[in-house]
N, C-alpha and C positions, 0 to 999 in steps of 0.2 A: 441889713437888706439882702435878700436873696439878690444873687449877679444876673443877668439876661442872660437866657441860654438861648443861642441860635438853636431857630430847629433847621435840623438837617429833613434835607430833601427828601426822603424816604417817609419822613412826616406828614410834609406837605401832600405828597401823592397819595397818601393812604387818607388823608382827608380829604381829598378832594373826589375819590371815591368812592369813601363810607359815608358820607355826606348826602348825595343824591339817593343813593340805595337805600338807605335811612328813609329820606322823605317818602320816595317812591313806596317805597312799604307800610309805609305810616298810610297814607293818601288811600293806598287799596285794601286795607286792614280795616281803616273806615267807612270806603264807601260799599263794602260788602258785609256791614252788620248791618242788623234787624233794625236798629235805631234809625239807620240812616234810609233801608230803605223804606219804611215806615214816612218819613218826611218828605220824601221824594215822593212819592205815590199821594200824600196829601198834596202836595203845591200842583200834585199833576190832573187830581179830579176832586177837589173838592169845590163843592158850586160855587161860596164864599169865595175864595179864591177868584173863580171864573169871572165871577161878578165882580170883582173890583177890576182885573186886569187882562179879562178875556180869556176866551179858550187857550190855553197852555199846549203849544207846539212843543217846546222843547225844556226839558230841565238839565241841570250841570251842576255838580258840587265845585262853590266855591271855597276850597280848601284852604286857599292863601286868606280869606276874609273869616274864618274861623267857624270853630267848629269847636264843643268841650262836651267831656263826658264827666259825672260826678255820681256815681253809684249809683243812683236810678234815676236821672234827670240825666239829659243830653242836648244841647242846642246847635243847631247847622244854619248855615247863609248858603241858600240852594237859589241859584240863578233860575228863572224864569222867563221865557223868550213866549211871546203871543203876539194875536197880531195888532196890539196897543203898542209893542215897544217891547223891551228888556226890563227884569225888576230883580229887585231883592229880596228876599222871603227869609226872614230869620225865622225859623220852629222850633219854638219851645217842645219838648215832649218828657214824658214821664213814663216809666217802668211801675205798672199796675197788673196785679195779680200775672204775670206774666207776659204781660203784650205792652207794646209803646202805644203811649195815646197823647195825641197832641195838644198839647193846654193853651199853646197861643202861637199865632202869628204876626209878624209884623211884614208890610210890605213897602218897600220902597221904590223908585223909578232911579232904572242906572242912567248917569246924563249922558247926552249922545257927544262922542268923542267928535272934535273937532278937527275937519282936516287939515297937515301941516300948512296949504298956499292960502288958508282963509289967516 
């Protein structure tokens, strides 16, 4: 059996760090490609859309709810704020002759957060 090596402190600090900068870069690496904004622009005017969950005020990449790229398929969970509520919008999209085109959505309703005195 390998022994437990303490990490030293100088460890801990550089991970703790390299860690956010990491995400942070991940995060805006993502939402400044073509894919991404390709799906943002559909949840923000496509009529389909409109029609289920109303004119779309505002969108937001939900980074933490995922997002995957796989050679020419890519899927994001892009928040959508209108004025029915807040939802979920997972978009499917594909790399076809050079452009992203969106093969599916799914929409879902985010529940409304409850306050702590209820």
């Amino acid at each position: 059996m390998w022994p437990l090596i303490k990490p030293k402190a100088r460890h801990l600090v550089a991970l703790v760090l390299f860690l956010p900068l990491l995400l942070l870069t991940l995060y805006s690496v993502t939402k400044n490609t073509d894919a991404y904004e390709e799906a943002a622009r559909f949840v923000a005017q496509d009529v389909r859309v409109a029609a289920s969950i109303g004119q779309v005020k505002k969108t937001d990449f939900e980074f933490w709810k995922g997002f995957e790229f796989t050679g020419s398929n890519a899927n994001f969970s892009i928040e959508a704020t209108s004025e029915k509520g807040t939802f979920i919008v997972d978009v499917r999209l594909r790399h076809v002759a050079g452009t992203w085109r969106v093969e599916a959505a799914d929409i879902r309703r985010v529940m409304a957060r409850r306050h702590a005195s209820q």
